[in-house]
PyMOL Python script that loads the backbone (N, CA, C, O; Angstrom):
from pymol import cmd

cmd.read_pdbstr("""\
ATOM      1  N   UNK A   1     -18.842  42.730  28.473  1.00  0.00           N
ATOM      2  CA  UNK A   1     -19.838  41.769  28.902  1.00  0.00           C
ATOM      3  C   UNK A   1     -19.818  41.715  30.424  1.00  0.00           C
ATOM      4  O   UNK A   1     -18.676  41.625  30.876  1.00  0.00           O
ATOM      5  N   UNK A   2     -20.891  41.750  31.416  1.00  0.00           N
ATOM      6  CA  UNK A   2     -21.229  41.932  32.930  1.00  0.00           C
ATOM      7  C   UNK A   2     -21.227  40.263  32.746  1.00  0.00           C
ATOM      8  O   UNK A   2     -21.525  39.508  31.820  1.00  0.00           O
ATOM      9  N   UNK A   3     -20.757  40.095  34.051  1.00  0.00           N
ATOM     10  CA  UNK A   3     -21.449  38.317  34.779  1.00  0.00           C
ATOM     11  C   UNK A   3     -22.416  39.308  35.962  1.00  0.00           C
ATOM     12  O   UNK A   3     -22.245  40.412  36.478  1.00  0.00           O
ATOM     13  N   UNK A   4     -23.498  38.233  36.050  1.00  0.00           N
ATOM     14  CA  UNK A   4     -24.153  38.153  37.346  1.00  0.00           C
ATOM     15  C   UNK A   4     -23.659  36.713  37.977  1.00  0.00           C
ATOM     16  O   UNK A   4     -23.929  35.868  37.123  1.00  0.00           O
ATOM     17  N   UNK A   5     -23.184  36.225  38.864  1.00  0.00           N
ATOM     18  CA  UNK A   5     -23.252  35.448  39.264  1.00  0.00           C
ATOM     19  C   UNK A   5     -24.293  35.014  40.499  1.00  0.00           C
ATOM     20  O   UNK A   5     -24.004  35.173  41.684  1.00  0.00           O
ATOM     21  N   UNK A   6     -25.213  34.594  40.155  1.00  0.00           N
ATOM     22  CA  UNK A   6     -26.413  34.060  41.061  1.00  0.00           C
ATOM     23  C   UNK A   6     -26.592  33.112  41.351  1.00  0.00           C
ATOM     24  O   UNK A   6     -27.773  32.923  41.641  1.00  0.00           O
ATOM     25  N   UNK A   7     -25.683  31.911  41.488  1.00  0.00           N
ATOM     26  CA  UNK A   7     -25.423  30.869  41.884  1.00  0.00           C
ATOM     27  C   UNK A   7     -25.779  30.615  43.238  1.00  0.00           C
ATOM     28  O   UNK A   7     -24.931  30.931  44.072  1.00  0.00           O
ATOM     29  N   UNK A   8     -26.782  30.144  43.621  1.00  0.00           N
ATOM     30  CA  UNK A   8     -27.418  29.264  45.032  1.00  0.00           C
ATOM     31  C   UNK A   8     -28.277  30.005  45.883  1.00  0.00           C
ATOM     32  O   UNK A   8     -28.645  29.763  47.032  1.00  0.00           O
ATOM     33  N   UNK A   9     -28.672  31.467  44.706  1.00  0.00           N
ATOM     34  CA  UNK A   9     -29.987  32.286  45.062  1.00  0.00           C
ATOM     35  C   UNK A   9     -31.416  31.553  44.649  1.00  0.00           C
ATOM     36  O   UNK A   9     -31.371  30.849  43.641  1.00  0.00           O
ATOM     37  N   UNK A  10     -32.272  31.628  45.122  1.00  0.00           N
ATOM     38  CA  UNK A  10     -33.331  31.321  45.500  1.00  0.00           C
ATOM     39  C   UNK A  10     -34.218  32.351  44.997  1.00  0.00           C
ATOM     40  O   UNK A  10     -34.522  33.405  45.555  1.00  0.00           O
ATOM     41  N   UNK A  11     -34.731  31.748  43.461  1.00  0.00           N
ATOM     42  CA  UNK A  11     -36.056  32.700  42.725  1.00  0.00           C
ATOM     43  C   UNK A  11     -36.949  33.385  44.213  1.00  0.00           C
ATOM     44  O   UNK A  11     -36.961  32.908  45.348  1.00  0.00           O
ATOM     45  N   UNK A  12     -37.674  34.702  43.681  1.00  0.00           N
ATOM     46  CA  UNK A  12     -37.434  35.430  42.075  1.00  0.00           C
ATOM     47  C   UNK A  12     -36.129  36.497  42.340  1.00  0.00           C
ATOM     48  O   UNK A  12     -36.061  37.625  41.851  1.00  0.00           O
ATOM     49  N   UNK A  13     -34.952  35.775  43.367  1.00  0.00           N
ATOM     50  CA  UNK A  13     -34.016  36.958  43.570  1.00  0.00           C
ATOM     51  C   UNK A  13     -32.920  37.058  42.004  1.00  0.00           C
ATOM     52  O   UNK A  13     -32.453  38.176  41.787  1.00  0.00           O
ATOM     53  N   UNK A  14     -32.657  36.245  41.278  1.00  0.00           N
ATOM     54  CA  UNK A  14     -31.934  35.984  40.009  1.00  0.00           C
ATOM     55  C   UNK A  14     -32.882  36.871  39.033  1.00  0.00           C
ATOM     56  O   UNK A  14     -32.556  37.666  38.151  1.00  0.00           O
ATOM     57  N   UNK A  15     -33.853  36.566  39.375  1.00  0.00           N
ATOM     58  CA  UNK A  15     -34.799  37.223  37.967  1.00  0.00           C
ATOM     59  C   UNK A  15     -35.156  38.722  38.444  1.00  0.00           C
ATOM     60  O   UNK A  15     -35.269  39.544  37.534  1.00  0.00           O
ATOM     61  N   UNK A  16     -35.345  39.173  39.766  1.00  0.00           N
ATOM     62  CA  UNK A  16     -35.487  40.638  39.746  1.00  0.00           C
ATOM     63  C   UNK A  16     -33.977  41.299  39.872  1.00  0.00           C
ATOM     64  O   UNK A  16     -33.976  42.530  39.910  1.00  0.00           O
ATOM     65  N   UNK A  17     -33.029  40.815  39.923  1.00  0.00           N
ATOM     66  CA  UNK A  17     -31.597  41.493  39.747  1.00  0.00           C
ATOM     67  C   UNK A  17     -31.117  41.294  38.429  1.00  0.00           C
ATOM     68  O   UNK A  17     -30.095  41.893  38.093  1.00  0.00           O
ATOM     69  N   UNK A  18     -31.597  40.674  37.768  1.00  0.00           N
ATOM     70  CA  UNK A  18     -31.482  40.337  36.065  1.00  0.00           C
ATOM     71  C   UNK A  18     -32.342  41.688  35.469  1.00  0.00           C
ATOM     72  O   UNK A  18     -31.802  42.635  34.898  1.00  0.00           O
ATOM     73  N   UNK A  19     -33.373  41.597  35.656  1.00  0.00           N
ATOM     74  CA  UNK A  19     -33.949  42.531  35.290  1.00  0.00           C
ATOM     75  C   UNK A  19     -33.566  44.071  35.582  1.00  0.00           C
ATOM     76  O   UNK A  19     -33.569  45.054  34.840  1.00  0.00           O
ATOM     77  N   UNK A  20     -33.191  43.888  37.132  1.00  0.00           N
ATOM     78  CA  UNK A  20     -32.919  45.543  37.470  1.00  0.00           C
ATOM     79  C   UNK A  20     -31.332  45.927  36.595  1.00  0.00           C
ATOM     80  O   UNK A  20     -31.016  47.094  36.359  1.00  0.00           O
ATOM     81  N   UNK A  21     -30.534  44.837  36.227  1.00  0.00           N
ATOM     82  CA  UNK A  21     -29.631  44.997  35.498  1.00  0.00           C
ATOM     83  C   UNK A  21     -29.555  45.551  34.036  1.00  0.00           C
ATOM     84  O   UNK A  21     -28.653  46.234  33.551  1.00  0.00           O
ATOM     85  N   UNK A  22     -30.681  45.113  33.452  1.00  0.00           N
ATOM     86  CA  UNK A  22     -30.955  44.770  32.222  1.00  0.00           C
ATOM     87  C   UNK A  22     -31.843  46.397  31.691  1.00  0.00           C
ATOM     88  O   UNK A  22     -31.829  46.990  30.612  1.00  0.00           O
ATOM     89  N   UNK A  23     -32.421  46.649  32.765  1.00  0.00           N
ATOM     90  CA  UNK A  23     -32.875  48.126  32.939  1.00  0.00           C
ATOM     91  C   UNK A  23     -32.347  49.214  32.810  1.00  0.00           C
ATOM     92  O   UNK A  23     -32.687  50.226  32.197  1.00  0.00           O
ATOM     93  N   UNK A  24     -30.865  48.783  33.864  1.00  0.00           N
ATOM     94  CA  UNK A  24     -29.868  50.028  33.460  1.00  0.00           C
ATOM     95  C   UNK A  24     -28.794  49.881  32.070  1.00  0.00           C
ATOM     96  O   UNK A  24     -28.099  50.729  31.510  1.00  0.00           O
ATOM     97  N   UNK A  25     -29.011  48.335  31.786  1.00  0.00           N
ATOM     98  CA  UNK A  25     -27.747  48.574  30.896  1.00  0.00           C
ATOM     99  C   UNK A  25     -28.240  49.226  29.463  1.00  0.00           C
ATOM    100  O   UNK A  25     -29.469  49.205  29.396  1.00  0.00           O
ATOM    101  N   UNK A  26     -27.449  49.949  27.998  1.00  0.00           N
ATOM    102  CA  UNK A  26     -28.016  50.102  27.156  1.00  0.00           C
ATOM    103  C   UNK A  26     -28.405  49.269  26.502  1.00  0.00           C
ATOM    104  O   UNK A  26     -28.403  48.088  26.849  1.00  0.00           O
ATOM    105  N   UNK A  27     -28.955  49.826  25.073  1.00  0.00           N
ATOM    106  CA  UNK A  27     -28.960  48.572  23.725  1.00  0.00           C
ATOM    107  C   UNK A  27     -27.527  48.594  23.298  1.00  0.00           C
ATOM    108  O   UNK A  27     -26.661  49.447  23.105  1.00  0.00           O
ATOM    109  N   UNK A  28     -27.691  46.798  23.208  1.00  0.00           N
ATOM    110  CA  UNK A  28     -25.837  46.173  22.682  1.00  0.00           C
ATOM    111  C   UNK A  28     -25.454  45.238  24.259  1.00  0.00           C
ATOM    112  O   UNK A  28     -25.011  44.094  24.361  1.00  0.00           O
ATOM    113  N   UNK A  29     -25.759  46.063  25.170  1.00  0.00           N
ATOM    114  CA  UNK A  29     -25.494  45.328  26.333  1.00  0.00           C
ATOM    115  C   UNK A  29     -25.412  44.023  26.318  1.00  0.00           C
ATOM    116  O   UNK A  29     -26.440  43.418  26.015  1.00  0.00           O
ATOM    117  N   UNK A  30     -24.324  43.333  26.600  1.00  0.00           N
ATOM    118  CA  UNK A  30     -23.934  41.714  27.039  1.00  0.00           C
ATOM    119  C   UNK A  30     -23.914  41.326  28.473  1.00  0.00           C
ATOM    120  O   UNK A  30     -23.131  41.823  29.282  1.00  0.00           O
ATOM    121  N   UNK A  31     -24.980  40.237  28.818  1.00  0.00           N
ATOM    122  CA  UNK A  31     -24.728  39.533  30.463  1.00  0.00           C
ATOM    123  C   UNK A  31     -24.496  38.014  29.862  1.00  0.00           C
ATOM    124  O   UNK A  31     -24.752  37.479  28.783  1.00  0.00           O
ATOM    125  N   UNK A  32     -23.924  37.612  31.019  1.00  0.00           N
ATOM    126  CA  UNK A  32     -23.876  36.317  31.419  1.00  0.00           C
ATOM    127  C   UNK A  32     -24.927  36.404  32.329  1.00  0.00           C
ATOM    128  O   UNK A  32     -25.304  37.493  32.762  1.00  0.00           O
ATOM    129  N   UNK A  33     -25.539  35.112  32.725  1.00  0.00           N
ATOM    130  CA  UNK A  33     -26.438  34.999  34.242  1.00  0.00           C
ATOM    131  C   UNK A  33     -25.988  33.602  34.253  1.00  0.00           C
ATOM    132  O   UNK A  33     -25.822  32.880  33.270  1.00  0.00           O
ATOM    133  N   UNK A  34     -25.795  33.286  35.604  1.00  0.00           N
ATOM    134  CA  UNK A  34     -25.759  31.795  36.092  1.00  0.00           C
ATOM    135  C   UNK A  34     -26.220  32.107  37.205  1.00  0.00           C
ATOM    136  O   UNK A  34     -25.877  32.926  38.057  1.00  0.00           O
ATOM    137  N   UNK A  35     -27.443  31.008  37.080  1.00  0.00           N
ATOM    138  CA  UNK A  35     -28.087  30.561  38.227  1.00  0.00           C
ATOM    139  C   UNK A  35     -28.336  28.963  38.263  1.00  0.00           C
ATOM    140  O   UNK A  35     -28.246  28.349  37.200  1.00  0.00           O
ATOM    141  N   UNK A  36     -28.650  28.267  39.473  1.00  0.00           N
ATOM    142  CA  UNK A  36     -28.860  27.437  40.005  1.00  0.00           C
ATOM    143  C   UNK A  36     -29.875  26.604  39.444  1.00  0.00           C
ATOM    144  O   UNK A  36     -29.670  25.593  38.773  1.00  0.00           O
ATOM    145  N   UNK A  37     -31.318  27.234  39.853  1.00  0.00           N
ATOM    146  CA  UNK A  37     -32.170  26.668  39.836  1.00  0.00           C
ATOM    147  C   UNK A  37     -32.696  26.640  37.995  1.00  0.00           C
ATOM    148  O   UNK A  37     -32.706  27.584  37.205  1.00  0.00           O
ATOM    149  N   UNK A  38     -33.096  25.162  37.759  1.00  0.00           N
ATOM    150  CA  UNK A  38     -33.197  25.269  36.118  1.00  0.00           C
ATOM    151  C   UNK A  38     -35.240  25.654  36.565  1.00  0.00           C
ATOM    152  O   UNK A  38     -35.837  25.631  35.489  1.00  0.00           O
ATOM    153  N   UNK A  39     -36.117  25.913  37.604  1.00  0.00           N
ATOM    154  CA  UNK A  39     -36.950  26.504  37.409  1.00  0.00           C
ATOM    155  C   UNK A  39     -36.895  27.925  37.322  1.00  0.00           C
ATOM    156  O   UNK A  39     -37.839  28.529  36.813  1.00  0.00           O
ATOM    157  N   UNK A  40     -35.789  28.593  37.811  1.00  0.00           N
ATOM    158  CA  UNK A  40     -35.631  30.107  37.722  1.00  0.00           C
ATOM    159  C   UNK A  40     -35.220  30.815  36.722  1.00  0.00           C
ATOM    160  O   UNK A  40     -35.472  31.976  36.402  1.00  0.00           O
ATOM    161  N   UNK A  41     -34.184  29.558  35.985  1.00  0.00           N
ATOM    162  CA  UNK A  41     -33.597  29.925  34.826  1.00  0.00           C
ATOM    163  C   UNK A  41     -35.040  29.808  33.259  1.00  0.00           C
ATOM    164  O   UNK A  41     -35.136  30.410  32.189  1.00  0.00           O
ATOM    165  N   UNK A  42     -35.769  28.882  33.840  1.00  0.00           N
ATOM    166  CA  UNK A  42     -36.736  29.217  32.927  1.00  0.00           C
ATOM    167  C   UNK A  42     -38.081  30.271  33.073  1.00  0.00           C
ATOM    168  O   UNK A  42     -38.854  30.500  32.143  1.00  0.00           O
ATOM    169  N   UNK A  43     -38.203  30.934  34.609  1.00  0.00           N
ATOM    170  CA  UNK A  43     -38.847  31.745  34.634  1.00  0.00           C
ATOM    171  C   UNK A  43     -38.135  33.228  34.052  1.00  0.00           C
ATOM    172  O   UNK A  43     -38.672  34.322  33.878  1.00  0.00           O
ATOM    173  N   UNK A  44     -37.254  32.959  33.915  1.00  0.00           N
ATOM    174  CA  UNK A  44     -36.126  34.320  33.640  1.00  0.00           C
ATOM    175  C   UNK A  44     -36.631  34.354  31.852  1.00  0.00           C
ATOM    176  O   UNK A  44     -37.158  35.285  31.244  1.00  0.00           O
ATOM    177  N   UNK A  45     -36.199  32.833  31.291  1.00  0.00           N
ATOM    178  CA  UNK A  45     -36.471  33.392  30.118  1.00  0.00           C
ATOM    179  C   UNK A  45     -37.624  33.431  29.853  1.00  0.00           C
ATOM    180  O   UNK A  45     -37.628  33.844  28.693  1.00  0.00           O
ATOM    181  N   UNK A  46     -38.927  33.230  30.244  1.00  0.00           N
ATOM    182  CA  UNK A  46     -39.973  33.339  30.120  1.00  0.00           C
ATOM    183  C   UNK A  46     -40.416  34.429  30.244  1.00  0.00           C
ATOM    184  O   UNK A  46     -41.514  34.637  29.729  1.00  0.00           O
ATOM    185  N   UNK A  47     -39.537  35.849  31.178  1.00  0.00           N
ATOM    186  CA  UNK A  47     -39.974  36.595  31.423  1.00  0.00           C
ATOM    187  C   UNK A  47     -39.540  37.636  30.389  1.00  0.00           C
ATOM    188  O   UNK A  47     -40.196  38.596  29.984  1.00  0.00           O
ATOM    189  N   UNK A  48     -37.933  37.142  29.938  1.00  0.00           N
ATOM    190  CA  UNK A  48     -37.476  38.360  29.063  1.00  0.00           C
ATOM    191  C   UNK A  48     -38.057  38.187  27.538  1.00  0.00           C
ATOM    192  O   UNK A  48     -38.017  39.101  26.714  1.00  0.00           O
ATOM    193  N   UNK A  49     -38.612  36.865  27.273  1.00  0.00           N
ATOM    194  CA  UNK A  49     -39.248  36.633  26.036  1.00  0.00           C
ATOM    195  C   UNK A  49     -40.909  37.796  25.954  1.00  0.00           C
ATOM    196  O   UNK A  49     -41.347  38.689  25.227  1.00  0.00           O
ATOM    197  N   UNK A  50     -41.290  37.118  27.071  1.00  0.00           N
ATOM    198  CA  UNK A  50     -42.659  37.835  27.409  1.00  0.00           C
ATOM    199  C   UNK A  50     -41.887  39.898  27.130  1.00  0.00           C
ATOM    200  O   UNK A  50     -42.445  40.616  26.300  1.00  0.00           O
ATOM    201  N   UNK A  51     -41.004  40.288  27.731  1.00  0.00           N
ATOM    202  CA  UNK A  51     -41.005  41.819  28.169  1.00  0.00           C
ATOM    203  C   UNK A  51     -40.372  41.698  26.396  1.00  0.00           C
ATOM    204  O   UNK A  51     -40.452  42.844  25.954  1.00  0.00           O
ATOM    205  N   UNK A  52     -39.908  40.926  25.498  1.00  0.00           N
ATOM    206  CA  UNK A  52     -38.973  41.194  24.559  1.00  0.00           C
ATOM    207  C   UNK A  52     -37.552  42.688  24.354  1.00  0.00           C
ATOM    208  O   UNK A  52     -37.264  43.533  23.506  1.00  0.00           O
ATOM    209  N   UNK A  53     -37.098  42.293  25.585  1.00  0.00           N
ATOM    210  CA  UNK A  53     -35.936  43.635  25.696  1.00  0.00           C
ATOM    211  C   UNK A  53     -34.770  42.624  25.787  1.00  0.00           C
ATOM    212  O   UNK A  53     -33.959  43.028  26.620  1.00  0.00           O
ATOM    213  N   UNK A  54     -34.439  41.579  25.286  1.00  0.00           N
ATOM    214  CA  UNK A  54     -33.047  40.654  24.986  1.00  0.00           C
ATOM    215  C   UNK A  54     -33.039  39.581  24.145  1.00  0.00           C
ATOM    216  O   UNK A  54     -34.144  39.162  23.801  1.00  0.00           O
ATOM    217  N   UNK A  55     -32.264  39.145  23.814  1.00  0.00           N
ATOM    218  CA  UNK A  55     -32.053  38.145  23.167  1.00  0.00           C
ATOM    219  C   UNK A  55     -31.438  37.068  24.387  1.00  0.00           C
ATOM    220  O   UNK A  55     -30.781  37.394  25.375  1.00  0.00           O
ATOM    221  N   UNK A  56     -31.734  36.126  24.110  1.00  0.00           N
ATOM    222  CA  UNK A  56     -31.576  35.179  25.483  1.00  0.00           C
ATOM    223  C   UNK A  56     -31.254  33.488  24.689  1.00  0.00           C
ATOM    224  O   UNK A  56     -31.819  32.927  23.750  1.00  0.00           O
ATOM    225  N   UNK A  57     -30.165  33.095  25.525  1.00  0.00           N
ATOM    226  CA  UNK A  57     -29.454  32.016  25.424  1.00  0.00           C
ATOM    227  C   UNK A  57     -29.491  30.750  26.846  1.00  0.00           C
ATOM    228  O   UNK A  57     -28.763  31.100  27.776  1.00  0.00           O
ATOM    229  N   UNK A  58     -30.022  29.781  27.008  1.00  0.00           N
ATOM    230  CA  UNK A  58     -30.007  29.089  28.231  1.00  0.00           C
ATOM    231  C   UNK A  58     -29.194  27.925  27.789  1.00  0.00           C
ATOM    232  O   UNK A  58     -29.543  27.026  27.025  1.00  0.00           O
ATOM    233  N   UNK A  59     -27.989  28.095  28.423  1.00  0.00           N
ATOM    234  CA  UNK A  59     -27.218  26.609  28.083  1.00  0.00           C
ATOM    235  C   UNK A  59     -26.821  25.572  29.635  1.00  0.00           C
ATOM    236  O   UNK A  59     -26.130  26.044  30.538  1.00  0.00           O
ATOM    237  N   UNK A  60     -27.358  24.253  29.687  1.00  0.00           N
ATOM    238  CA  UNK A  60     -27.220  23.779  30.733  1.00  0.00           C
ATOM    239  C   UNK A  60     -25.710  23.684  31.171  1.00  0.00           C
ATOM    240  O   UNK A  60     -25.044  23.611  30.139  1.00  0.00           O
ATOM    241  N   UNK A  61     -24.961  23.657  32.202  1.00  0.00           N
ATOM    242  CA  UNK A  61     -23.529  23.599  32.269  1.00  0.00           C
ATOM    243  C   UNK A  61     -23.746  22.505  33.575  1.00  0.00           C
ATOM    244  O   UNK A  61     -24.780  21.912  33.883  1.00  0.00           O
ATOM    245  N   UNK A  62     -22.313  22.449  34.271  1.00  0.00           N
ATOM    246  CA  UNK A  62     -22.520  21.258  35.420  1.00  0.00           C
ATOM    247  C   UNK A  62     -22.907  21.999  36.613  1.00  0.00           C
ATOM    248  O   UNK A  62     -22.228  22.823  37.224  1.00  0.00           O
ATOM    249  N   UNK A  63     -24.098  21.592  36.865  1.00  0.00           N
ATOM    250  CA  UNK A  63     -25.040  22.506  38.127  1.00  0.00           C
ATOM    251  C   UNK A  63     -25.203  23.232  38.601  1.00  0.00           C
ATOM    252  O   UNK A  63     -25.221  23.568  39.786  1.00  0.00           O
ATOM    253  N   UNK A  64     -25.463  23.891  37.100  1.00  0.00           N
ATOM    254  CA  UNK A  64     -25.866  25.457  37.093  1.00  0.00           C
ATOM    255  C   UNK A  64     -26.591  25.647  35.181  1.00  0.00           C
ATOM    256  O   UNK A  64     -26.585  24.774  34.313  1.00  0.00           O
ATOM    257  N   UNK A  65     -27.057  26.885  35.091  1.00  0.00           N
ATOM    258  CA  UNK A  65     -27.646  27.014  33.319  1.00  0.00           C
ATOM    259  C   UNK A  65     -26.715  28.544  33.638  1.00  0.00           C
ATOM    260  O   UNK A  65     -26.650  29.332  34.581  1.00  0.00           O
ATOM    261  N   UNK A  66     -26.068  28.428  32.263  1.00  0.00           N
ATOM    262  CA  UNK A  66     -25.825  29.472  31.584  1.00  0.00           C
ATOM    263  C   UNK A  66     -26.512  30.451  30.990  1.00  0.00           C
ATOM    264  O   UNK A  66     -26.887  30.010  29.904  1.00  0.00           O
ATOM    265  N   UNK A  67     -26.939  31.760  31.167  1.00  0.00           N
ATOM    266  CA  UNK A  67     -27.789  32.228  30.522  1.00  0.00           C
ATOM    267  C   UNK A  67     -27.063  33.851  29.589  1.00  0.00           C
ATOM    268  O   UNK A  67     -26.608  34.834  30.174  1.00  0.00           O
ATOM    269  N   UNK A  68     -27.143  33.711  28.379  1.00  0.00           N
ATOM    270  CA  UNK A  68     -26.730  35.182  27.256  1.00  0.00           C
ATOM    271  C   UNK A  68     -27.486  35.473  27.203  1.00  0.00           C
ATOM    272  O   UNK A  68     -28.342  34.692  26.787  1.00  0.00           O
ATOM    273  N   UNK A  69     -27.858  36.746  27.538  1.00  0.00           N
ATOM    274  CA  UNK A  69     -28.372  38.287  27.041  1.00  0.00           C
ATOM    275  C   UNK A  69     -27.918  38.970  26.801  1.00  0.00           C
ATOM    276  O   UNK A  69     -26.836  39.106  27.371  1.00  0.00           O
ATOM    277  N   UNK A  70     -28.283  39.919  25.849  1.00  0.00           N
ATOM    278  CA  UNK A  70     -27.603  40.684  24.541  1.00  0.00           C
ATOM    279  C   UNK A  70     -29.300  41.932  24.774  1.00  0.00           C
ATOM    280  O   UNK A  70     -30.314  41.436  24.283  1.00  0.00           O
ATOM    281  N   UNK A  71     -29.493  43.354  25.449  1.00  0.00           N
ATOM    282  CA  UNK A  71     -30.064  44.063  25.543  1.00  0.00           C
ATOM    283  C   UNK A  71     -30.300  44.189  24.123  1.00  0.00           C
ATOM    284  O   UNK A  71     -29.305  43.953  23.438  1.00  0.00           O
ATOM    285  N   UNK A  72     -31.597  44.571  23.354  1.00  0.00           N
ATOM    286  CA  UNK A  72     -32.205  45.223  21.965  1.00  0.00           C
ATOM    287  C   UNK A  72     -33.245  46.124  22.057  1.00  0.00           C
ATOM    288  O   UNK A  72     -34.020  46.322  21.121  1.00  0.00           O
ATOM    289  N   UNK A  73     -33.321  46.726  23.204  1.00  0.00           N
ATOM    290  CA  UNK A  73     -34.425  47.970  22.959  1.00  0.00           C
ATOM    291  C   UNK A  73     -33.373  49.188  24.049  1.00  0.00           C
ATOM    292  O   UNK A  73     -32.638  49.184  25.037  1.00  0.00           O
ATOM    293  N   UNK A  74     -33.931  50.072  23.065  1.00  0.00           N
ATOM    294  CA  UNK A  74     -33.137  51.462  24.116  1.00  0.00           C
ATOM    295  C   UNK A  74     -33.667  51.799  25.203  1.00  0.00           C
ATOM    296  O   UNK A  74     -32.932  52.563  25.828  1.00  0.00           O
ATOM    297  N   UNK A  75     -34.650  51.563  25.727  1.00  0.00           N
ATOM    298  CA  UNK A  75     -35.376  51.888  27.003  1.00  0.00           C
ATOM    299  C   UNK A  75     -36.086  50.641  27.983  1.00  0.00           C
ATOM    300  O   UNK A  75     -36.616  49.762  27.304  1.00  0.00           O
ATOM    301  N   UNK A  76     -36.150  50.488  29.143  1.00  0.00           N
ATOM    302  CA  UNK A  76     -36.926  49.465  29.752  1.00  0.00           C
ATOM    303  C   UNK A  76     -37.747  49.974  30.787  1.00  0.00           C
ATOM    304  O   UNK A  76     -37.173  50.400  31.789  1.00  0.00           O
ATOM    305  N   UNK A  77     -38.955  50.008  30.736  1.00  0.00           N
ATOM    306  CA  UNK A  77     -39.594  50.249  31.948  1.00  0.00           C
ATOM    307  C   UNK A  77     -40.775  49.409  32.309  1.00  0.00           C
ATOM    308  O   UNK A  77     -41.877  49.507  31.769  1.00  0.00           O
ATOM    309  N   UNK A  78     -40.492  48.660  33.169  1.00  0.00           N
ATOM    310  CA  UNK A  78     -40.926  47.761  34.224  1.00  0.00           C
ATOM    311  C   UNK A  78     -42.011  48.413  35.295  1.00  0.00           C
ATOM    312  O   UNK A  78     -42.442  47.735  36.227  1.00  0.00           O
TER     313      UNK A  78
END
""", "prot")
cmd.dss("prot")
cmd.show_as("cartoon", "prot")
cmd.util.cbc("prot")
cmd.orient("prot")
């Protein structure tokens, strides 16, 4: 399992390094993401729901959201 830690980045830098991550990793792939902002954390999942290449988890923690992804397609292109 990768951490990103993106803690006190400033959208859309969490969500295009999530993604460029998520690009290289395979199917099965496990991230953590923590970020800051709970508007980034919901543009993130908004975005990986929309692309459907993860399974995605947002859990609030103390000032910060937790976010699981679990890669499910073998290829990503963005």
């Amino acid at each position: 399992m990768s951490l990103l830690d993106l803690r006190n980045e400033e959208c859309p830098g969490p969500l295009v390094k999530t993604i460029r991550a998520l690009t290289k990793a395979r199917k099965g792939d496990k991230f953590i993401v923590l970020i800051t902002s709970k508007e980034c954390a919901e543009m993130l999942k908004q975005a990986i729901e929309a692309l459907g290449i993860a399974k995605i988890s947002v859990l609030n923690a103390t000032n910060y959201y937790e976010i699981y992804l679990e890669k499910i397609v073998d290829s990503l292109e963005v």
